[in-house]
C-alpha positions as a Markdown table, in Angstrom:
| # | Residue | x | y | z |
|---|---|---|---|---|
| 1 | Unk | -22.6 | 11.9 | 21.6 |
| 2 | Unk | -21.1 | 12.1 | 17.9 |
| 3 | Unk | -17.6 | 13.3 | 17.9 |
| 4 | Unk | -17.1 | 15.8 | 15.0 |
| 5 | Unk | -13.6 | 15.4 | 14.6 |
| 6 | Unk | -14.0 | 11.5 | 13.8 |
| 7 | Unk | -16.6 | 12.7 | 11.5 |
| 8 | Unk | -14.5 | 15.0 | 9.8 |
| 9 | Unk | -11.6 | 12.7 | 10.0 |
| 10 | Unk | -13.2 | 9.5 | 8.6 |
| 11 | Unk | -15.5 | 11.3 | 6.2 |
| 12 | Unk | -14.1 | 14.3 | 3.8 |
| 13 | Unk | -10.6 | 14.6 | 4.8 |
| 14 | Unk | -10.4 | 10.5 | 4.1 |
| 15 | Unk | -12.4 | 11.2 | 0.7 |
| 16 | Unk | -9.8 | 14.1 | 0.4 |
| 17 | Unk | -6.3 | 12.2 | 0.7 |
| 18 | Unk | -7.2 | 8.5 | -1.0 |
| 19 | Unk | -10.9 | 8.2 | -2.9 |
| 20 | Unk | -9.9 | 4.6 | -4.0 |
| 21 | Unk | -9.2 | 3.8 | -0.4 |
| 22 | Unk | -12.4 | 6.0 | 0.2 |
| 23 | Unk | -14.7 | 3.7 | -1.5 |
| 24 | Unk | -12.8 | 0.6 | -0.1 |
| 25 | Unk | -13.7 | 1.9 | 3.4 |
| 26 | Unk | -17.4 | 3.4 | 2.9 |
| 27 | Unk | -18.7 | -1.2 | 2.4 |
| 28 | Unk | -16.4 | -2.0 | 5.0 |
| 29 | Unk | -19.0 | -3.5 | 7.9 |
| 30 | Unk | -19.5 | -1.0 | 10.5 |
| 31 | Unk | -17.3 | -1.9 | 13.1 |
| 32 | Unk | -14.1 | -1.9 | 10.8 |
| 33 | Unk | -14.0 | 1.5 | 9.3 |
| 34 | Unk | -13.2 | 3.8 | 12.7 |
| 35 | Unk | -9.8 | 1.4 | 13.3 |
| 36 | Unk | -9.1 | 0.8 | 9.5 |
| 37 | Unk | -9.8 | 4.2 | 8.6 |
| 38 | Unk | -7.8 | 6.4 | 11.1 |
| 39 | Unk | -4.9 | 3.8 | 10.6 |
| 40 | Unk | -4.8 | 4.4 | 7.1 |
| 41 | Unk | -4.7 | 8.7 | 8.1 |
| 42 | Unk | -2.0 | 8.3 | 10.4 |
| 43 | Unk | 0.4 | 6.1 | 7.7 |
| 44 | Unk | -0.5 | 9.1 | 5.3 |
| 45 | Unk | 0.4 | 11.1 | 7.6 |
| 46 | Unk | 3.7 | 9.7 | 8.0 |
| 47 | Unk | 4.5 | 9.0 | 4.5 |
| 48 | Unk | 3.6 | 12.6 | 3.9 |
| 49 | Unk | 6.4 | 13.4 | 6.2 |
| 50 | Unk | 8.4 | 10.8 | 4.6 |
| 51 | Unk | 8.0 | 12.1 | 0.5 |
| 52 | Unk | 8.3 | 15.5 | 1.1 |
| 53 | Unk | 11.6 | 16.3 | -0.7 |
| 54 | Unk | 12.1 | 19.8 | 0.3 |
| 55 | Unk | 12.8 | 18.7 | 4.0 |
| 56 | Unk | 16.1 | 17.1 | 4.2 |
| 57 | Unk | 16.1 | 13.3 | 4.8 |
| 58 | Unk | 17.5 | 13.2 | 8.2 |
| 59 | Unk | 14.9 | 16.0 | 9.4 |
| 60 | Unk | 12.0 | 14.1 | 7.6 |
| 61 | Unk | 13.2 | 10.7 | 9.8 |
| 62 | Unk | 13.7 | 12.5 | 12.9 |
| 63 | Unk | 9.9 | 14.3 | 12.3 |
| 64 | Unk | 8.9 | 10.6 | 11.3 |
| 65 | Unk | 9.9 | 8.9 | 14.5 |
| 66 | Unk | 8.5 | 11.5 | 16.4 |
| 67 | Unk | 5.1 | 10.9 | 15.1 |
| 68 | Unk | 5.6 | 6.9 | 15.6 |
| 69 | Unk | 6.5 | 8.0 | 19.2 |
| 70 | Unk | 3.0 | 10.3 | 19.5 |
| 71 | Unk | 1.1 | 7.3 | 17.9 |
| 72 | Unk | 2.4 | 4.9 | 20.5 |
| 73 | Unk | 1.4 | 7.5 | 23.5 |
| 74 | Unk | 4.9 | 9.7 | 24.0 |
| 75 | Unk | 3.9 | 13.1 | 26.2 |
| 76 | Unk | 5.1 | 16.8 | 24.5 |
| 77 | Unk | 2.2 | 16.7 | 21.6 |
| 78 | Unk | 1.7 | 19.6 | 21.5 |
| 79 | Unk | 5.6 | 20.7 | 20.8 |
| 80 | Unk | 5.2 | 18.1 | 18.6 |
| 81 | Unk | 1.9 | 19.5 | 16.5 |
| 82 | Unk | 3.9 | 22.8 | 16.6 |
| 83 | Unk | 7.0 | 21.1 | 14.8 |
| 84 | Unk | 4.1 | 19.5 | 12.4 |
| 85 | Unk | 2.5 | 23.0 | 11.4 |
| 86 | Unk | 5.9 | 24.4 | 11.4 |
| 87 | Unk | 8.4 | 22.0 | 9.6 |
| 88 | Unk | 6.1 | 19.9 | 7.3 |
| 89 | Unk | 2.5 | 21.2 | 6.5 |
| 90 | Unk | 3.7 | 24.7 | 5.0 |
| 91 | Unk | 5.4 | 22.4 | 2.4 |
| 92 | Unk | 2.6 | 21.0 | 1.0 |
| 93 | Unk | 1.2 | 22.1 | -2.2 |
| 94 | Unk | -1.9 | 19.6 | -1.8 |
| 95 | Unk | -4.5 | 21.4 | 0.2 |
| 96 | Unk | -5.6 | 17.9 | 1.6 |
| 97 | Unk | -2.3 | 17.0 | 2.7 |
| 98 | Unk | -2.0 | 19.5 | 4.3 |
| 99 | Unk | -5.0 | 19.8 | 6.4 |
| 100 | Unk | -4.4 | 15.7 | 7.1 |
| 101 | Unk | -1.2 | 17.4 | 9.0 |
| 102 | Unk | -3.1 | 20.3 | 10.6 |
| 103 | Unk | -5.3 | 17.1 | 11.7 |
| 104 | Unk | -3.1 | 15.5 | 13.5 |
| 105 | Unk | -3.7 | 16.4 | 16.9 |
| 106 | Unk | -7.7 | 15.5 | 16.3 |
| 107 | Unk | -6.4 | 11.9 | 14.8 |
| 108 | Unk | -4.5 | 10.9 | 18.2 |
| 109 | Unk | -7.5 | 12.4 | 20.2 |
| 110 | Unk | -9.6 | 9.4 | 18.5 |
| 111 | Unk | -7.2 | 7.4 | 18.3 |
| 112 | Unk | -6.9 | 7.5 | 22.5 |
| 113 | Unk | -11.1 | 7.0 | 22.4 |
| 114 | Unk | -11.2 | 3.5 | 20.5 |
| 115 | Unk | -11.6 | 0.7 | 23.0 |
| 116 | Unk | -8.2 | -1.1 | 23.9 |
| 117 | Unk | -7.9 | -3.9 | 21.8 |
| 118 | Unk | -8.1 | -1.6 | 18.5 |
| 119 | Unk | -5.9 | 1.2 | 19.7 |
| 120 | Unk | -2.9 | -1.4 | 20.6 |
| 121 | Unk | -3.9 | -2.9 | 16.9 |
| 122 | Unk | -3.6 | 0.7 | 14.9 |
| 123 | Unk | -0.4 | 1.3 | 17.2 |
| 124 | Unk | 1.3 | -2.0 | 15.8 |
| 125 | Unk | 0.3 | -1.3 | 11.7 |
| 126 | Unk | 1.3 | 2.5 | 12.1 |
| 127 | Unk | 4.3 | 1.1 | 14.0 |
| 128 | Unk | 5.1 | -1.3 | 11.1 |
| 129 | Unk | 4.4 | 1.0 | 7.9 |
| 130 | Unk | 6.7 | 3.6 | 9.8 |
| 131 | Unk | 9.8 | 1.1 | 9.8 |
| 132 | Unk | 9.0 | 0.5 | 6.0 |
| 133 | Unk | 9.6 | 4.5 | 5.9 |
| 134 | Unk | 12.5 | 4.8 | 8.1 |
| 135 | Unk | 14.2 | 1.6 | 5.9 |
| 136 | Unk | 13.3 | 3.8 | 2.6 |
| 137 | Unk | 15.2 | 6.9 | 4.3 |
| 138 | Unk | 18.0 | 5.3 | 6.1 |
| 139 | Unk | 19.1 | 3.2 | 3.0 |
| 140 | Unk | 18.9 | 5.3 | 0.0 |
| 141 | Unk | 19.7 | 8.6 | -1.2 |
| 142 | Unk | 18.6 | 12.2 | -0.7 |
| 143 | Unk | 16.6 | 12.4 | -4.2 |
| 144 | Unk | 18.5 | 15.6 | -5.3 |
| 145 | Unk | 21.6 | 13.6 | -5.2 |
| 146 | Unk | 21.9 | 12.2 | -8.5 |
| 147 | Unk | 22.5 | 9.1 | -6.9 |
| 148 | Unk | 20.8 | 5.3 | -7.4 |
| 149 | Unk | 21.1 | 2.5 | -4.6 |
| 150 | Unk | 19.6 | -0.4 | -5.5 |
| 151 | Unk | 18.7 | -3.3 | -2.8 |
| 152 | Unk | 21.1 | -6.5 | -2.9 |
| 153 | Unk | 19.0 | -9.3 | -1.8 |
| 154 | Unk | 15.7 | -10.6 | -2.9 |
| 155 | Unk | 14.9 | -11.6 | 1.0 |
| 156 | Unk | 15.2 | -7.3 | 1.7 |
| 157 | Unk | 12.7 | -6.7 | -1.1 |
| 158 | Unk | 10.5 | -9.4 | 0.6 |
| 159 | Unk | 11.0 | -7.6 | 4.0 |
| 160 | Unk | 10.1 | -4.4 | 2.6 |
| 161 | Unk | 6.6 | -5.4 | 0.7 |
| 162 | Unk | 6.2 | -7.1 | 4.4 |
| 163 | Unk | 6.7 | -4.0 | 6.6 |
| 164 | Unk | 4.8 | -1.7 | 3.7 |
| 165 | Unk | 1.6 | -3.9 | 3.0 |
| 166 | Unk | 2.4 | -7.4 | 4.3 |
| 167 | Unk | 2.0 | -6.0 | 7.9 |
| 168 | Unk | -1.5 | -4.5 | 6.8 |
| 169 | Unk | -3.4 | -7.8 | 5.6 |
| 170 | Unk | -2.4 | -8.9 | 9.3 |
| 171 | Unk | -3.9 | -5.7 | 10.6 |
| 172 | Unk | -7.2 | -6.5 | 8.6 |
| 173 | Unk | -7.4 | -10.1 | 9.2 |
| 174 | Unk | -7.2 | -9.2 | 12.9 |
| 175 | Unk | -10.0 | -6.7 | 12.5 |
| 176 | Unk | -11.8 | -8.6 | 10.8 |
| 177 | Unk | -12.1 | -11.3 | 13.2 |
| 178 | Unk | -12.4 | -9.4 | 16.4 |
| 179 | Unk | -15.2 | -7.3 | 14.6 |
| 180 | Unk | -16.5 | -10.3 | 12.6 |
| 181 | Unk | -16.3 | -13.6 | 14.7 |
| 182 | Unk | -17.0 | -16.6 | 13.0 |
| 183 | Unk | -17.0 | -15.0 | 9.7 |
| 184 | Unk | -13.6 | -16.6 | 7.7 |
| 185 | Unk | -13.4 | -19.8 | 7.3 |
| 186 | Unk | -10.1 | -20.7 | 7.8 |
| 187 | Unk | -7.7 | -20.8 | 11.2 |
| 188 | Unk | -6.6 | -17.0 | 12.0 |
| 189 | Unk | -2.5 | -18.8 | 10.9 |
| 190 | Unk | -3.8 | -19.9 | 7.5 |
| 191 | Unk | -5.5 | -15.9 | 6.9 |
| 192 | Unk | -2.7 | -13.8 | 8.7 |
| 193 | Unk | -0.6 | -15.6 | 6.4 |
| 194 | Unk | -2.3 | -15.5 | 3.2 |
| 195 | Unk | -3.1 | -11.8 | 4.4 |
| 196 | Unk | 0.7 | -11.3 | 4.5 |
| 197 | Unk | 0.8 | -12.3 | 0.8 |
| 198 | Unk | -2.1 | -10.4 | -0.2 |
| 199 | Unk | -0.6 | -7.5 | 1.0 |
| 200 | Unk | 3.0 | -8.3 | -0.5 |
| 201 | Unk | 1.5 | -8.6 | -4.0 |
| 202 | Unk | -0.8 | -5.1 | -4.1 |
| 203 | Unk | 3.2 | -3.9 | -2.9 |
| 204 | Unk | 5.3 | -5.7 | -5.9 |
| 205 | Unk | 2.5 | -4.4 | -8.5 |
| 206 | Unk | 3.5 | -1.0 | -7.0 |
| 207 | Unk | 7.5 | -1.7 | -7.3 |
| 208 | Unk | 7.2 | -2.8 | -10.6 |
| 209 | Unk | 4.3 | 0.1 | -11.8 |
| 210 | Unk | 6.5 | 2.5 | -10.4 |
| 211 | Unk | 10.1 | 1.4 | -11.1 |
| 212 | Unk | 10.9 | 4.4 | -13.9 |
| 213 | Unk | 9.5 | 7.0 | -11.4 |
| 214 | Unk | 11.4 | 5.6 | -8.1 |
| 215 | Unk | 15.1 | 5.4 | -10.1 |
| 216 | Unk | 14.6 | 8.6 | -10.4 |
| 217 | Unk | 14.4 | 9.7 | -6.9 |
| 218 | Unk | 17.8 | 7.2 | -6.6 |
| 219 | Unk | 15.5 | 3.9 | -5.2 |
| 220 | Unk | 16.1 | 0.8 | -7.3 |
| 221 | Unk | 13.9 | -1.8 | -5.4 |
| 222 | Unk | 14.8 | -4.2 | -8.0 |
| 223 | Unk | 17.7 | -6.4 | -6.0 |
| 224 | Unk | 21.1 | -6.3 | -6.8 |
| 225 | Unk | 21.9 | -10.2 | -7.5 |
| 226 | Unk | 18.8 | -10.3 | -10.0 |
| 227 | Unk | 20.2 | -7.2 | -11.8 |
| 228 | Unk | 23.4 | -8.8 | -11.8 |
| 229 | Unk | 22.2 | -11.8 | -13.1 |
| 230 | Unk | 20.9 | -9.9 | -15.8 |
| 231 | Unk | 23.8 | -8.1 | -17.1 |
| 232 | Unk | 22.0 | -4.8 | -15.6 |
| 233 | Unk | 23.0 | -1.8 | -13.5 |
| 234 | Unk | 20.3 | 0.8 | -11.7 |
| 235 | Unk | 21.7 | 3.3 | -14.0 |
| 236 | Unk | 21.1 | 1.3 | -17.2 |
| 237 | Unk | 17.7 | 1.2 | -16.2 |
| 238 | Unk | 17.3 | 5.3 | -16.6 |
| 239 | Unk | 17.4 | 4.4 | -19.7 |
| 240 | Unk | 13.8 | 4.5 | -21.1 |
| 241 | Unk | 15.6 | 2.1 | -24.6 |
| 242 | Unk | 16.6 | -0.5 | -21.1 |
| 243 | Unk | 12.8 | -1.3 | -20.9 |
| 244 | Unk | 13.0 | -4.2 | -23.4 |
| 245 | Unk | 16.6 | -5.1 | -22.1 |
| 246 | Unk | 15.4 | -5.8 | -18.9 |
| 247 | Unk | 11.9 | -7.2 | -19.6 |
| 248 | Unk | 13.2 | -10.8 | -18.8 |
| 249 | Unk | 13.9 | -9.5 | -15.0 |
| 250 | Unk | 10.4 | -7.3 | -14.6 |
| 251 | Unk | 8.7 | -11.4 | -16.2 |
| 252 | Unk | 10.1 | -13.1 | -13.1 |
| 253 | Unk | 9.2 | -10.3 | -10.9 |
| 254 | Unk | 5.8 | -11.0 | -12.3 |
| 255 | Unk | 6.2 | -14.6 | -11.6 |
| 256 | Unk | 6.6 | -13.9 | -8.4 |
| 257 | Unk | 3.6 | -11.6 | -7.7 |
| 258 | Unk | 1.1 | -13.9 | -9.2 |
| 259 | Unk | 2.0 | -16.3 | -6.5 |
| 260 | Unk | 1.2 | -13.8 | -4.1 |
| 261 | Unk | -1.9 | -12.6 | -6.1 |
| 262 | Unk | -3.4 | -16.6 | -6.0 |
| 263 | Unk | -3.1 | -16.0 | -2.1 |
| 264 | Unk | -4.4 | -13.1 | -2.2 |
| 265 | Unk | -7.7 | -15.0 | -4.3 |
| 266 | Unk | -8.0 | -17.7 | -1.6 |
| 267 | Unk | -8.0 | -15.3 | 0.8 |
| 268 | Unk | -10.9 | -13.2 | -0.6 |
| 269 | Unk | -12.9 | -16.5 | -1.3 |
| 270 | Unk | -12.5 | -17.5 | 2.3 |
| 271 | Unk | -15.3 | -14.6 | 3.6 |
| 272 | Unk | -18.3 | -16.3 | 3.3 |
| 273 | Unk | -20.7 | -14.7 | -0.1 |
| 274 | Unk | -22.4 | -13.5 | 2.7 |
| 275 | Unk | -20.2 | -10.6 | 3.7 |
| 276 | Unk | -20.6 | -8.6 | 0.4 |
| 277 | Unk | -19.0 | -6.1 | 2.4 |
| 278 | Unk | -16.1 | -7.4 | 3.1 |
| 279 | Unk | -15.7 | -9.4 | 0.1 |
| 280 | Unk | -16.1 | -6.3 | -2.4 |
| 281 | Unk | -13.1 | -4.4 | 0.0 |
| 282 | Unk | -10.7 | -7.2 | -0.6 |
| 283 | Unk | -12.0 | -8.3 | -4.1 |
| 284 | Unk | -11.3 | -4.5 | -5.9 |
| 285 | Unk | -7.8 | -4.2 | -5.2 |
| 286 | Unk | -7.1 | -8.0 | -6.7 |
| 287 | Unk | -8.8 | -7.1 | -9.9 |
| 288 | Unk | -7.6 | -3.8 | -10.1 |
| 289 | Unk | -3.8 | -5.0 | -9.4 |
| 290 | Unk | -3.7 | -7.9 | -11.8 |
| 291 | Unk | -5.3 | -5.4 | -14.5 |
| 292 | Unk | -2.3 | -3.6 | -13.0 |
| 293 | Unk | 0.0 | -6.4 | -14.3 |
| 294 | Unk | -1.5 | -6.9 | -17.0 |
| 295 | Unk | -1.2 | -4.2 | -18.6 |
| 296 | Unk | 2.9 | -4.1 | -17.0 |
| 297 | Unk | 3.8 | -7.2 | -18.8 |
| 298 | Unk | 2.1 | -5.5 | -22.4 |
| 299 | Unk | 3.8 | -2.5 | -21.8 |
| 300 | Unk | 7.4 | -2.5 | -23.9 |
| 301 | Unk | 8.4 | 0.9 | -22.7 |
| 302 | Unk | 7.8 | 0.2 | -18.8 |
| 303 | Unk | 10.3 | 1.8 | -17.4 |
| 304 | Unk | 10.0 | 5.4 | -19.1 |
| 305 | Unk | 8.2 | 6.9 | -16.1 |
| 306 | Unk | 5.8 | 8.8 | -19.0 |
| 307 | Unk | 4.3 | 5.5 | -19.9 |
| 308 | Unk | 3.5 | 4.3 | -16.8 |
| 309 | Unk | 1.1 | 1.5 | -16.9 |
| 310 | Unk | -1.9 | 2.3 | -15.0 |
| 311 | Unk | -5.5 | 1.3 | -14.8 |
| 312 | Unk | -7.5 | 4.1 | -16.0 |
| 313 | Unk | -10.7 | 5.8 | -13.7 |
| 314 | Unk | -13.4 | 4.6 | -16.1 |
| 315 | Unk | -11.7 | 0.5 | -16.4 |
| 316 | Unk | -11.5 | 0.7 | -12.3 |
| 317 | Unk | -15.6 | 1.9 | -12.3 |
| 318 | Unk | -15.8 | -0.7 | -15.1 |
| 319 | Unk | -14.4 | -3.5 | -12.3 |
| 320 | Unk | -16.3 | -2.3 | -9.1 |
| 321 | Unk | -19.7 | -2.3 | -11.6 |
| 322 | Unk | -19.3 | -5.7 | -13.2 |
| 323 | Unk | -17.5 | -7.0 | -9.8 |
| 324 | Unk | -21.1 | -6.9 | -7.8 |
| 325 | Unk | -23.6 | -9.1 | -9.4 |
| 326 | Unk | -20.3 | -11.9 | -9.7 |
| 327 | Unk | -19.3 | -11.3 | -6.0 |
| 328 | Unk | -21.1 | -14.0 | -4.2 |
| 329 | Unk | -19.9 | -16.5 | -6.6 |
| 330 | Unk | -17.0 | -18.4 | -6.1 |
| 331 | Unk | -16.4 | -20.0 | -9.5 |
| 332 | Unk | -17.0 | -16.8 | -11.0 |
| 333 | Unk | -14.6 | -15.3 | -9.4 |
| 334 | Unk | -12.2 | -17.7 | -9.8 |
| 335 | Unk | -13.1 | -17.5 | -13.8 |
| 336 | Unk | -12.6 | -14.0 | -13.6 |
| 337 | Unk | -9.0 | -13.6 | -11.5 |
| 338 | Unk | -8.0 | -17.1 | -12.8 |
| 339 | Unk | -8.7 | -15.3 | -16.9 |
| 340 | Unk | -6.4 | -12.3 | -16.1 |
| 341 | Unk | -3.8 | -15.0 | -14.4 |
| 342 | Unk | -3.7 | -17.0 | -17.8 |
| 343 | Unk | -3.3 | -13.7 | -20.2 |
| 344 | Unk | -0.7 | -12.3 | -17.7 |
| 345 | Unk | 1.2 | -15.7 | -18.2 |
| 346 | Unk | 0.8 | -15.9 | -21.7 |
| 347 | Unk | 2.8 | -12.8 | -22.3 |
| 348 | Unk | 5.5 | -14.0 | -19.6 |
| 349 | Unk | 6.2 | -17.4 | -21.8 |
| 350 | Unk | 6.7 | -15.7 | -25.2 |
């Protein structure tokens, strides 16, 4: 018999709190979207609790731990739902935040009705994406502080994009071959770790899109040696005129991510032209990141938080429509990714 909450859950209240991710899920082949899809609820969930400013940071990782502990089978959910309702979901403004919230008791009842394999698989992602959370709230400021940290080292940026997205092309590689067998076509080592990278680069387009936006909320993602390097502080960077200043850092940032990106092309070319499907899900968010980055490296005032650069709606219909008659090609889609590559470059060198 159908259950109506997984209905609800996967269908309008998904459409509600991500379309993009939406219209990623609705090709995914059948098998996929119940695991895939209430995973990526149950992260929103938690990075709900995580952004919401108007709960102080040590409640909001205390509420957020809670969760990961309901998620990974604790007892008291129901003193837990009540702390949800009471604590978190009256502070949303965004009506479909806040019913994702009210959901929660629903999401762990399906959760507890996928077979085995798949519940111990969206236990480990939620697991993961929650660390990347708790990192974010034990190592930088309350945002009404006035304060910036920044990260020192490169290698904790890397560990960050791992435990934010890295961790989630594992989760799909693994779904995808325990509800696809035989469909890649490379050894489950060479995919988890190109799904690693695929992940990591979707993450720095993100950290770099959003750099303007997060110093203001007191993160600096970018890491402390490179700003050094640079004759740059996180407060310089506040600075809107600092955009040119520091375009030489955000160019080997960029450098960096198109590394990841030409993983992230091998590993979409490695599912068969046969699984449109599956090739479309992984395919849009490529194109629409390096049109991302494109767009980043063009952009002289990227780190006034007002110009943000951003792929318009009507550019991202403009990829899905034109992606679909190239997607069973390979040297197609090599042209394509491999075209924005070589005009993201040429900006980089000049």
């Amino acid at each position: 018999m159908p259950n109506p909450n997984r209905a609800f859950l996967l269908g309008p209240l998904l459409k509600g709190v991500s379309r993009s991710f939406y219209l990623t899920l609705r090709i995914l082949p059948p098998g996929m979207r119940d695991p895939v899809g209430l995973a990526y609820l149950l992260a929103r969930a938690a990075d709900t609790i995580a952004d919401t400013p108007l709960i102080p940071p040590e409640q909001r990782l205390e509420l957020l731990l809670a969760l990961r502990a309901q998620v990974n089978g604790a007892d008291n959910q129901s003193a837990f739902l009540q702390r949800m309702a009471g604590e978190v979901a009256v502070q949303q403004t965004h009506s479909d935040e806040k019913v994702l919230l009210e959901s929660l008791g629903p999401a762990l009842g399906v959760l507890s009705q996928l077979d085995e394999s798949d519940r111990e698989a969206v236990r480990g992602i939620v697991t993961t994406l929650t660390q990347g959370m708790e990192f974010d709230l034990r190592t930088f400021p309350d945002e009404q502080s006035g304060q910036i940290v920044a990260l020192r080292e490169l290698a904790e940026l890397d560990r960050y994009t791992y435990l934010v997205a890295g961790c989630v092309g594992e989760f799909w590689t693994s779904m995808t071959y325990a509800h696809m067998p035989g469909t890649l076509k490379e050894t489950p080592e060479t995919m988890q770790a190109r799904g690693v990278r695929f992940g990591k680069a979707l993450q720095m387009t993100n950290v770099l899109r959003d750099c303007g936006k997060d110093l203001r909320i007191g993160r600096c993602y970018l890491p402390g040696v490179m700003l050094d390097r640079f004759g740059l502080t996180p407060q310089d960077l506040l600075a809107p005129s600092s955009s040119l200043r520091a375009q030489p850092l955000l160019f080997e940032l960029v450098r960096m991510t198109l590394e990841h990106f030409r993983a992230a092309v091998d590993y979409t070319l490695a599912i068969p032209a046969f699984s449109v499907r599956l090739r479309l899900a992984c395919l849009w968010p490529v194109l629409i990141g390096l049109e991302t980055l494109l767009l980043l490296v063009h952009n002289d005032n990227w780190l006034d938080p007002a110009q943000v650069s951003k792929v318009q709606r009507n550019k991202v219909y403009q990829v899905i429509a034109g992606s679909i008659p190239l997607v069973v090609s390979d040297a197609l889609l090599r042209r394509w990714t491999g075209g924005l590559m070589t005009r993201i470059e040429a900006r980089l060198v000049r």
